[in-house]
N, C-alpha and C positions, 0 to 999 in steps of 0.2 A: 656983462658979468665976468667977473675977475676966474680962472681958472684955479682951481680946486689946490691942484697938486701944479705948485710953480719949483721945476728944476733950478732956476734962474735964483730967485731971491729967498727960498730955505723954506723951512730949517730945515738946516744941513747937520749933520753929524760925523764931524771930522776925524773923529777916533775910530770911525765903523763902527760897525756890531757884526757879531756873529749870533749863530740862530743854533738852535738845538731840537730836536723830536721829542714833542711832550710825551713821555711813555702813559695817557692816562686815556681808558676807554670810556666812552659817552653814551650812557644811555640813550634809547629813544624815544619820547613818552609823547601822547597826547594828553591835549585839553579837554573840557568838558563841551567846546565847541565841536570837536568831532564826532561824538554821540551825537550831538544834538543833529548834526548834519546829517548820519546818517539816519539817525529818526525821521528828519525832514523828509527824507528821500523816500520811503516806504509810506510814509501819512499819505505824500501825494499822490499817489497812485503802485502799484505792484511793479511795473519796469521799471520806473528807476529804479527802485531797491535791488531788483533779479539784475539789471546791468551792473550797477556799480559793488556788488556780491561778483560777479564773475570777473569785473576788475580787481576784487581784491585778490580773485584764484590767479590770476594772470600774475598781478604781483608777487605773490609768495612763490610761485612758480620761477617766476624771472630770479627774486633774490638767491631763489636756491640752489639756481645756476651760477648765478656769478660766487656764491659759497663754495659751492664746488673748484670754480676754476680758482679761488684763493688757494685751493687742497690743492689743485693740481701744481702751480707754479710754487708752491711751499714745496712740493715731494721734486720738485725739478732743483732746487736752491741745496736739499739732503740729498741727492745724487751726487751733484757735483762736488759736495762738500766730503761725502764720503769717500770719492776715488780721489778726492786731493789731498786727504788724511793717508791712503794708501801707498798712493807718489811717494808722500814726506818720509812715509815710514822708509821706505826702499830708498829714497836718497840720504835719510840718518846711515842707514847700515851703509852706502856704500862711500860716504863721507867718511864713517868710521873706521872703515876698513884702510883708509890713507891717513889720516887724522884722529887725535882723540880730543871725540867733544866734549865740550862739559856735560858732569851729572843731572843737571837742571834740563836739556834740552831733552834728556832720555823721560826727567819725570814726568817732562808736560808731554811726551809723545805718549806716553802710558795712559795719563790723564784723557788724553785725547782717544784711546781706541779703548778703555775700561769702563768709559761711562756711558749713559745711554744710546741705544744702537740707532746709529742714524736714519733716521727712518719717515716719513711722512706724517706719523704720530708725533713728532718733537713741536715742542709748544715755541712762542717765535723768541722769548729771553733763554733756551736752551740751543736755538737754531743758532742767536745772534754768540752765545757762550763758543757753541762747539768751531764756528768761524773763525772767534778772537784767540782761541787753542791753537789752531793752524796756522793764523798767522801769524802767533808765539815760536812757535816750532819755525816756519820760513822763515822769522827775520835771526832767529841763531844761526841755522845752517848759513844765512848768508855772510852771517862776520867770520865762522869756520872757514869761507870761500876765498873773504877776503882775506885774510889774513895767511891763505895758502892759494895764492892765486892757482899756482900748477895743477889745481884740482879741474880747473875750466878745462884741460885738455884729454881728461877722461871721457870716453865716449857717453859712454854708460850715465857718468854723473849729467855733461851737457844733456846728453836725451830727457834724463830723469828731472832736468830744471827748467826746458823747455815745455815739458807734458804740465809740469806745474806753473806754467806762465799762462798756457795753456785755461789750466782748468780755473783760474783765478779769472781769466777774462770771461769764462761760462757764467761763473757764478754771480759776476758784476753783473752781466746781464740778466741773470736771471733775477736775480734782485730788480733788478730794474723792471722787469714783467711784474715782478710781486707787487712791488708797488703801485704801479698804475692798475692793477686790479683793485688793488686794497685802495686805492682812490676812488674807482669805480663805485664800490662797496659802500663808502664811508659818505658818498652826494647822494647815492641812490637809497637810502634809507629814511632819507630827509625828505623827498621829494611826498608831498602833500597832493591830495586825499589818499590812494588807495597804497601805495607801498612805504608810508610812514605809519600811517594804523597797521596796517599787518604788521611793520618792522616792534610797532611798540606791546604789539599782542604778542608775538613769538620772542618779545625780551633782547630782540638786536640788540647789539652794541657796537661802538665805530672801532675798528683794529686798529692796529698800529703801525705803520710801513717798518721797512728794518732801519736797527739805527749802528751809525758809525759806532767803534768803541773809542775811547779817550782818547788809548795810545795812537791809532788812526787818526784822528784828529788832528795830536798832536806834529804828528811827524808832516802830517800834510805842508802846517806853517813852517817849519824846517827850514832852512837854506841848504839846497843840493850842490850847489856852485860857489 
């Protein structure tokens, strides 16, 4: 038998492709097969039923943990996002204080600390909003840098650019946790009999891992060199 997928002889796709995060949640629903099962299970005697009844407590139990640690590594992703909003703020001012930035980088700093408080409560297109602010803000201050190299040898600024290299690598990471839970999340709802009927009784739906914005995107494909 001829193998499936042949690296060797194609199709190939010589232009690539690039991939995107569908932002779309998936319900989780049973069939009429799943009644019927667990009807089956109870006809034939009272343990089945009372066993696979305590596997569903088991499951709902299990999803509601892993629910939870989605909350916990979301309120870890609005930490670091908020002391990195903080940094920026104190590196505008002391940018400013040598240099005058443009009015634009003042509005989105304002934007960035006048709208909703960053907090564990933030829904994940307000998480991924309040990020793309930030690093609206960073990539100003950085052409102000450039363009004034002599700013690198302020202590104060260096420290304040480091703590924000700093908190961007937190937040990769944490992102990165978020995700692999929210992958967690998104297989373990599916899995058939007892925590896909619970998931489609309590109205689950699959989340969404965080997604790059454009301009990140963009600048990825960039030439640095």
């Amino acid at each position: 038998m001829a193998n499936l997928l042949d690296e060797e002889t194609g199709p190939i796709r010589e232009e690539g492709k690039d991939v995107n995060v569908i932002a779309k949640q998936i319900p989780v629903t049973v069939g009429v097969g799943s009644t019927i099962f667990q009807v089956v299970l109870w006809c034939l005697a009272i343990i089945p039923g009372l066993i696979f009844t305590l596997a569903k407590v088991r499951a709902r139990t299990y999803l509601e943990q892993i629910e939870q640690k989605i909350q916990h590594d979301a309120s870890q992703i609005d930490n670091y996002l908020e002391q990195r909003v903080i940094i920026l703020q104190n590196l505008v001012g002391l940018v400013n204080k040598a240099v005058e930035l443009d009015k634009e980088t003042f509005v989105a700093l304002a934007e960035a600390r006048s709208g909703k408080p960053v907090t564990n409560h933030m829904t994940d297109e307000e998480r991924i909003a309040a990020g793309q602010q930030a690093d609206t803000i960073n990539n100003r201050i950085n052409v102000a840098i450039e363009n004034y190299p002599q700013l690198k040898a302020h202590q104060e600024i260096a420290d304040a650019i480091q703590q924000n290299s700093y908190l961007q690598k937190e937040i990769t990471a944490a992102r990165e946790q978020y995700n692999d839970t929210v992958a967690m999340w998104n297989k373990e709802i599916f899995v058939w009999p007892a925590k896909r009927i619970v998931a489609a009784k309590q109205g689950y739906t699959t989340r969404i891992p965080f997604i790059a914005s454009k301009e990140t995107k963009e600048k990825a494909r960039a030439v640095f060199f």
